[in-house]
N, C-alpha and C positions, 0 to 999 in steps of 0.2 A: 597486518590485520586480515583475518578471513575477510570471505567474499560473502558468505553469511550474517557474518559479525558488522559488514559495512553497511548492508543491509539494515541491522538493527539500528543502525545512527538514527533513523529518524523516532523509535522509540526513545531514545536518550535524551533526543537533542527534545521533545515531546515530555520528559521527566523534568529536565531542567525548568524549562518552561515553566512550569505549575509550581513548580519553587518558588518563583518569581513575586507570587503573593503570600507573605508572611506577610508583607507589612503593605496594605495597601497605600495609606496614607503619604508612606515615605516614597512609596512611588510614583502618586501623582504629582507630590512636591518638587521629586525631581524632574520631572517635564513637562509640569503645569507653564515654563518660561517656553519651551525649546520648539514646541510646536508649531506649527504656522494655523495661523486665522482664515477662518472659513472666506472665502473668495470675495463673495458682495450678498451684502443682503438682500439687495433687488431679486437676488437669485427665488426668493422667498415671500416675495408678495403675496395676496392687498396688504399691505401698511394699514391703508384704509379702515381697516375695520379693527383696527386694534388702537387703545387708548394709551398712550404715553403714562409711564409710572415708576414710582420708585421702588426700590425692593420690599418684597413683603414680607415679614418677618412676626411665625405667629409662635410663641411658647405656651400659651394655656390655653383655654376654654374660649376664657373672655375675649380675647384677642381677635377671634371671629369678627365679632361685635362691633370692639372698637374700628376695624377698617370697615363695617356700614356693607358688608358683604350681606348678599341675595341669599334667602336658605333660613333653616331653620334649625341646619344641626344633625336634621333626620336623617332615617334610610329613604324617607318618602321626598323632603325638601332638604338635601343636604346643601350646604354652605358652598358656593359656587366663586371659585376664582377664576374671571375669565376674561375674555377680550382685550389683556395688557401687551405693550411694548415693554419690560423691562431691559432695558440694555446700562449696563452701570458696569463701574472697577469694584466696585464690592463683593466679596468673597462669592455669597449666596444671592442671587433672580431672588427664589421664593424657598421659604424654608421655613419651615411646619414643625413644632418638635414639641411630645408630651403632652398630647391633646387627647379627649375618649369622644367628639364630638367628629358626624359626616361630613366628607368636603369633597371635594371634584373640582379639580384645575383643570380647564377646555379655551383651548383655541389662544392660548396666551404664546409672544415671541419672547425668549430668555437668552441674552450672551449675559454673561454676569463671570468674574473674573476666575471662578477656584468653579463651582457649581451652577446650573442654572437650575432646578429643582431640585431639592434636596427634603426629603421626610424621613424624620428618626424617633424612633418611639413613642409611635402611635398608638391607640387602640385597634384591635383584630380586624379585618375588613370594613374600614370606616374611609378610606383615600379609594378615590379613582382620579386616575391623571389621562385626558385623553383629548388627543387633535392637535398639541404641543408640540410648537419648532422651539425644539434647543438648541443651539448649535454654536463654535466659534469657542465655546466654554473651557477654561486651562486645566480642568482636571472634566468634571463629568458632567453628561447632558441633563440627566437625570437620575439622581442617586436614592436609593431603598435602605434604611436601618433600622433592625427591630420594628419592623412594621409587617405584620403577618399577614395574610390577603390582599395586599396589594392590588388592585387592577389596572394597567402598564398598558394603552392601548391604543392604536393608531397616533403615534409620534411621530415626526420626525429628529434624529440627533447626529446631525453630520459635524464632521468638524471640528472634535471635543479632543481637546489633547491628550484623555487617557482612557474613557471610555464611553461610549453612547449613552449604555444604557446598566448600569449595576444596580445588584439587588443582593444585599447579605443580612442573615442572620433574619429572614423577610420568609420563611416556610409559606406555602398555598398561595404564593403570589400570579397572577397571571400577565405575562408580556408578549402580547396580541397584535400584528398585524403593525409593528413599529417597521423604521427604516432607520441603520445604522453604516452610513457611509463614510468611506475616509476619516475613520477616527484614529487618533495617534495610536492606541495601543488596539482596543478592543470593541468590539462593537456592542453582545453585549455579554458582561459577565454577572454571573451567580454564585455565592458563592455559602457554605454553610446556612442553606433556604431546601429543605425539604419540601418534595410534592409541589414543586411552583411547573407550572404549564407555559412552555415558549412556544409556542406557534405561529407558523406565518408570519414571521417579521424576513425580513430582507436587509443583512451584514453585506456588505459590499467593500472591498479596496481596504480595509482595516490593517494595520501595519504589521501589529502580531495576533490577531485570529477572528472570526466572525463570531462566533458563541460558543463559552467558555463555563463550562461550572466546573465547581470543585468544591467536595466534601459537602453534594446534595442529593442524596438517596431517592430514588422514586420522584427522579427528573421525569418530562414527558415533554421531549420535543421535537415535535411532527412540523411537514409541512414550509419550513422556511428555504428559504435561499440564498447559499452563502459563497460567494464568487469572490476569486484575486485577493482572497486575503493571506498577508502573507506571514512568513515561518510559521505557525504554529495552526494553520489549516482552516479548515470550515469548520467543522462542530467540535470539538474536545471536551470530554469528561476525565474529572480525577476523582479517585474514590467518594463512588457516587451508584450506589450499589441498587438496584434494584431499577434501574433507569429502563425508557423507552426512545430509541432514537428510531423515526419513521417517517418514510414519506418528505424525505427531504431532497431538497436538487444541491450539488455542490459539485464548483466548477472550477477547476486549476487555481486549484489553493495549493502553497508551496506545502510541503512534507506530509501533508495528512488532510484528508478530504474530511475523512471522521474517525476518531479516535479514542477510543477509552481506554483509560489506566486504572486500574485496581476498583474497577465498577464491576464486582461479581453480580453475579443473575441475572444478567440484563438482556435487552434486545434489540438488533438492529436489525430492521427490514425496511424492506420497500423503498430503500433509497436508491438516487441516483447519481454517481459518483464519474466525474466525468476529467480529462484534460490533463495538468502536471499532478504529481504532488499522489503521493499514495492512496489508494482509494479507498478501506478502512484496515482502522488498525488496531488491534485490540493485545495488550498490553497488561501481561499479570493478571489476569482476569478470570477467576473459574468459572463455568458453568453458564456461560453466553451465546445466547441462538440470536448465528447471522443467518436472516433466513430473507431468499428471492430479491435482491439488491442488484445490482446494473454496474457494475464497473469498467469502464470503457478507457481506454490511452493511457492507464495511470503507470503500467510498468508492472507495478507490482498492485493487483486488485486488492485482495486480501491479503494481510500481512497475520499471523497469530504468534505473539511470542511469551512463552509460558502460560498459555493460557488452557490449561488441561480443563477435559469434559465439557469444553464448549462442542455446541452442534454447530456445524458448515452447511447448509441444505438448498437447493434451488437456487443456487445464485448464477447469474451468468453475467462471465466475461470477455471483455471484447480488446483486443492489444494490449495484455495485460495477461498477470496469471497469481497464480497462490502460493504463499510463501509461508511456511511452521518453521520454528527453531523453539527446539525446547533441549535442553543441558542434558538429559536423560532420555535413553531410545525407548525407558518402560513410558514414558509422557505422552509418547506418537500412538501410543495403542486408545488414549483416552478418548479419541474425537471423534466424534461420528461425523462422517463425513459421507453424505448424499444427495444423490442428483444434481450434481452442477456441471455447469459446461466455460471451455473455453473456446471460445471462436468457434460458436456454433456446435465443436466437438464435446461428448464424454472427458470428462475431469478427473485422474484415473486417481485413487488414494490408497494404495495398496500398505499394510500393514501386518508384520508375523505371518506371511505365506511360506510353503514350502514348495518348490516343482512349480511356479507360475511361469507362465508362457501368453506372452501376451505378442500373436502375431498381426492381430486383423486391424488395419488403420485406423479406429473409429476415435482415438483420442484426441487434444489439444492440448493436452501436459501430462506428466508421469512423473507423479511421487511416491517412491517407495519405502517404507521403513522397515526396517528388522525380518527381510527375507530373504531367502537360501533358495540357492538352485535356480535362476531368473532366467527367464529368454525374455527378450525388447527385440521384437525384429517388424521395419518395414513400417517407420511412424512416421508420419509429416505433424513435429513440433515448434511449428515455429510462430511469429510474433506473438508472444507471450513473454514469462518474465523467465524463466526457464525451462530448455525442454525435459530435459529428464534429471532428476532429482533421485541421489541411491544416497541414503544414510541408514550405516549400519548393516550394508548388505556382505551377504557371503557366496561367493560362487557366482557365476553366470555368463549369459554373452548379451553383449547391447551390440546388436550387428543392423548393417543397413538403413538405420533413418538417417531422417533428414530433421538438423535441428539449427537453421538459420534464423535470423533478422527478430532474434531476441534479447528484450532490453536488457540482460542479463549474459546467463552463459546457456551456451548450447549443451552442453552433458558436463553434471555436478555428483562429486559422489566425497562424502563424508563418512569415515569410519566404515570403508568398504573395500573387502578382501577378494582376490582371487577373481575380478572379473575381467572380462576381452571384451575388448572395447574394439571394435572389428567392424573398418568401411564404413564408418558412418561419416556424414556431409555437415560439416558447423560451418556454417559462412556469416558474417554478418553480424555476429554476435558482440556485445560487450568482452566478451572472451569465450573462446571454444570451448575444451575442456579441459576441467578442471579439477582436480586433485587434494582433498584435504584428509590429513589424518588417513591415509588408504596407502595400502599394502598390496606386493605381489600381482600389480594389476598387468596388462597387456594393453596398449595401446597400439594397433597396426592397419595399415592400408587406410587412416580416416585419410578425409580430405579439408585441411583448413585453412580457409581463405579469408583476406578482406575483415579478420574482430579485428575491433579497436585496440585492446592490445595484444596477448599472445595469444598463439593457437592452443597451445597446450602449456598451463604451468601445475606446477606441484609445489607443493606448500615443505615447511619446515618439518612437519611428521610423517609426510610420506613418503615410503622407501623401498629398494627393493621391485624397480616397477621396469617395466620393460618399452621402452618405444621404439619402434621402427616400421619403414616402409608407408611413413605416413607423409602424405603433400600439402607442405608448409608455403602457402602463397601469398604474398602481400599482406601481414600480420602484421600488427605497432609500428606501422607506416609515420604515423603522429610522432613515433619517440625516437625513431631513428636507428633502434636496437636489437637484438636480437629476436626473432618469431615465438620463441618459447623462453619458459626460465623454470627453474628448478631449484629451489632453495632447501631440496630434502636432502637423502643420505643413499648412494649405493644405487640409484638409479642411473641403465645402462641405456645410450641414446642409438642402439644398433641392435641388430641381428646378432648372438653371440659367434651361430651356428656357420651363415653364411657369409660374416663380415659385411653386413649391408646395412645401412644408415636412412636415414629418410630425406626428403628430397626438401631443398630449402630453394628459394626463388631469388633469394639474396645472396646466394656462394654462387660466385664467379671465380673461382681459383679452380684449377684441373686438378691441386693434391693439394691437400689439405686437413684441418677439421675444422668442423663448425663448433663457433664456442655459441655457448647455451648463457643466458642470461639469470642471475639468480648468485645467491653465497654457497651454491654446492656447486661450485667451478666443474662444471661439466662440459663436455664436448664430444660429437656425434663424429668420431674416426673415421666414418666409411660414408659418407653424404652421397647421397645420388646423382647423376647426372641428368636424371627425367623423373617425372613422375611416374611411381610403381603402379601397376595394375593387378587388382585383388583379384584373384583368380578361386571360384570357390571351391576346395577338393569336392565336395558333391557332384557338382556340375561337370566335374571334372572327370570323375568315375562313371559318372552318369553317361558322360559321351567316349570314354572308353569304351562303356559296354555297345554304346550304338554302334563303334567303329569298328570291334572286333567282334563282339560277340556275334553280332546280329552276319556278318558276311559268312562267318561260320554257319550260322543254324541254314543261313540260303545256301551255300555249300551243300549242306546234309543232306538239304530239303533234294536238289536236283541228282544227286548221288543215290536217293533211297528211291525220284522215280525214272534213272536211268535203269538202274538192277530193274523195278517192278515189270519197266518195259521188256527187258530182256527176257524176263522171265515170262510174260505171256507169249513172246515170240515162240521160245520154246515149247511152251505146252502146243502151240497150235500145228509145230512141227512134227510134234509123236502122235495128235491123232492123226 
């Protein structure tokens, strides 16, 4: 598998996921038993002020009534469910369904066995549920059906074995300022509810994601905080198209900080994406502006895959960098991409250049797509997700930087011909460089030490490629095996010219070859005994001319004023 392609896992493993819900029902069923019960209720005090009861259960109008409930129905005195202990094995706490009359549940405690608040097809904006401990609950804290308006506000729902807080098929709802802690699955999910408002709630420790919608257009969720929740992230959207993700803190959530899948036109700003777990990730997605967002430790900040004519603008990251894969090199030209930084530095996006030269330090990453004729000289790329990125390129020299202590690889080139890759420094990296689908390349004089595995591999399609006089030093130390590997075709691990090899840290035999790790059984015939030293012809010619040139022209110099002397002597002798 590419190194690209491994990359996308967390896109897939992010697709899979959202599969996950066809069938919600059959999935609370199955781990409504398996979960564990919220700790102690004590956790949850005053008791005090709540009255012991049994579940409430209202199907019509009347029903208001008959429980002797405060309220009148109204917008002005709606129907007040409040100050109860419900704790019982019965499926549903409290549960409302097919009523067109107001009501407001406040301040009630609900463990009840399957739901502890449940409303389903109600009338438009006639429920507010708010200041409600749900918690301990085998499927959900608080569940939304066919209820459009909803207002979801200052809850508590820890503890629920499948999710805090859900809301389907509920459009315009708002869930305000809730807390969804350690809940089995999810904290809270949305799911076919257009236009509903999440804000300011706090998902914490959630097994598989903090907040989750899917197939909800013109989402709008600012403002919350969604930490350690794991595989499937802090925030995730699935087609859910016109959405606003803003203003959110989310912190070492495993694969995905924030995520959207096939949510065309949307937006994500002003977040701050911080710790494990990708920092965002936009997935199949046309036409989405990530604009001024924070991504800090995550490896890879921004991830973009397929997701042509989105804008990139203002973002800055910090140990971490930006990663595009898109299946066609015309898809790299679609994305505007401006003003962002990595590690303080310029975030370079070069795309369709001709003759680019790019010598002066000021960058923190280098992606290039579909350009010819390239100079890369004299870059310090390092802790980021990789330093230089060449897909597509034709021609060039990547000479002299430095691209260590990247969660990834230090120099990456896919679909790229005919470049020299000349004295640059990868130390530290996931792997040095690396090689996919690339031809006729030159690799020589780098220096690579200390990646996790090889210093330099080469994939199945690339061939044809030259390495030598490079210094292979404590490389895949972890696997025991060889510092490079080569799985392509016709790639020569020497100098043809001078018989000379590159220098491996691991060959201790005086004659020998070094076998190269990979199914293109290769081996470098002529291994060095030391590390080679780049010597650069410029520098070279350069101090020729100091050496020779220059002793000559002082030669001429005292030559043209020994004659001048002579020659005045003279004149002074004839007058």
């Amino acid at each position: 598998m590419s190194y690209m392609k491994k990359c996308a896992t967390v896109a897939i493993s992010f697709i899979l996921f959202l599969s996950m819900f066809t069938s919600v029902e059959s999935k609370e069923t199955e781990f409504q038993n398996t979960y564990h019960r919220f700790p102690s209720k004590e956790a949850y005090q005053p008791f005090f002020s709540y009255i012991n009861s049994l579940p409430i259960v209202i199907t019509n109008d009347s029903n208001f009534t008959d429980y002797g409930l405060l309220g009148t129905g109204t917008p002005q005195e709606p129907f007040r469910i409040e100050n109860l202990n419900i704790t019982t094995s019965e499926n549903k706490g409290i549960y409302i369904h097919n009523t067109t009359k107001y009501f407001k549940i406040q301040n009630c405690f609900v463990d009840a066995y399957r739901g502890g608040i449940v409303i389903d097809s109600v009338r438009k904006e006639t429920t507010r549920i708010e200041d409600n401990i749900c918690v301990g609950n085998s499927a959900t804290g608080i569940r939304i059906l066919h209820s459009p308006g909803t207002k979801i506000i200052n809850n508590t729902c820890n503890y629920n074995s499948f999710a805090g807080i859900h809301v389907g098929n509920s459009s315009e709802s708002q869930i305000e300022n809730n807390r969804c802690i350690q809940d089995g699955w999810l904290g809270i999910f949305v799911d076919l509810s257009e236009a509903c408002l999440i804000t300011n709630n706090t998902c914490n420790s959630n097994s598989m994601g903090g907040i989750v919608v899917e197939e909800s257009p013109l989402s709008y969720v600012a403002d919350n905080r969604c930490k350690n929740n794991d595989y499937h992230g802090g925030i995730s959207f699935s087609r859910s198209n016109k959405s606003t993700v803003i203003n959110n803190l989310c912190t070492d959530n495993s694969q995905a900080n924030i995520a959207l899948y096939e949510s065309n036109d949307s937006f994500v700003s002003n977040n701050h994406c911080s710790g494990i777990g990708t920092g965002i990730v936009i997935v199949n997605g046309g036409n989405v502006t990530v604009d001024n967002n924070i991504c800090s430790g995550n490896g890879i900040g921004i991830y973009l895959i397929d997701a042509e004519e989105s804008k990139i603008t203002n973002n800055a990251l910090y140990r971490s960098g930006f990663e595009f894969y898109e299946l066609n090199r015309e898809d790299y030209h679609s994305y505007i991409v401006q003003n962002n930084s990595v590690n303080d530095k310029e975030f370079g996006y070069f795309v369709g250049l001709d003759d680019l030269k790019i010598t002066q330090p000021i960058y923190g990453q280098l992606i290039l797509a579909d350009c010819s004729n390239i100079q890369i000289l004299h870059q310090n790329l390092s802790s980021t997700h990789t330093g230089i990125t060449l897909l597509y390129c034709i021609k060039g020299t990547i000479q002299n930087n430095f691209c260590s202590d990247n969660w990834n690889l230090g120099i990456y080139t896919y679909g790229s011909i005919g470049m020299a890759i000349i004295n640059n420094t990868c130390n530290s990296n996931f792997a040095g460089i690396v090689l996919e689908s690339s031809s006729k390349n030159e690799l020589s004089y780098n220096f690579l030490s200390e990646n996790l595995l090889w210093g330099v591999v080469l994939d199945l399609y690339s061939r044809n490629n030259s390495i030598h006089h490079n210094s292979f030093i404590e490389n895949n130390q972890h696997f025991n095996t060889a510092q490079a590997k080569d799985d392509g075709q016709n790639n020569v691990w020497y100098d043809e010219e001078s018989e000379e090899g590159n220098y491996w840290s691991d060959y201790f035999t005086v004659v020998g070859s070094y076998y190269i790790d990979g199914y293109a059984n290769t081996q470098d015939l002529y291994p060095l005994s030391e590390p080679p030293v780049y010597r650069n012809k410029n520098i070279y010619y350069a101090f020729f001319s100091f050496a020779v040139i220059i002793p000559l022209m002082i030669y001429g110099y005292f030559q043209i004023t020994i004659k001048k002397k002579r020659f005045n002597n003279q004149e002074k002798k004839l007058r």
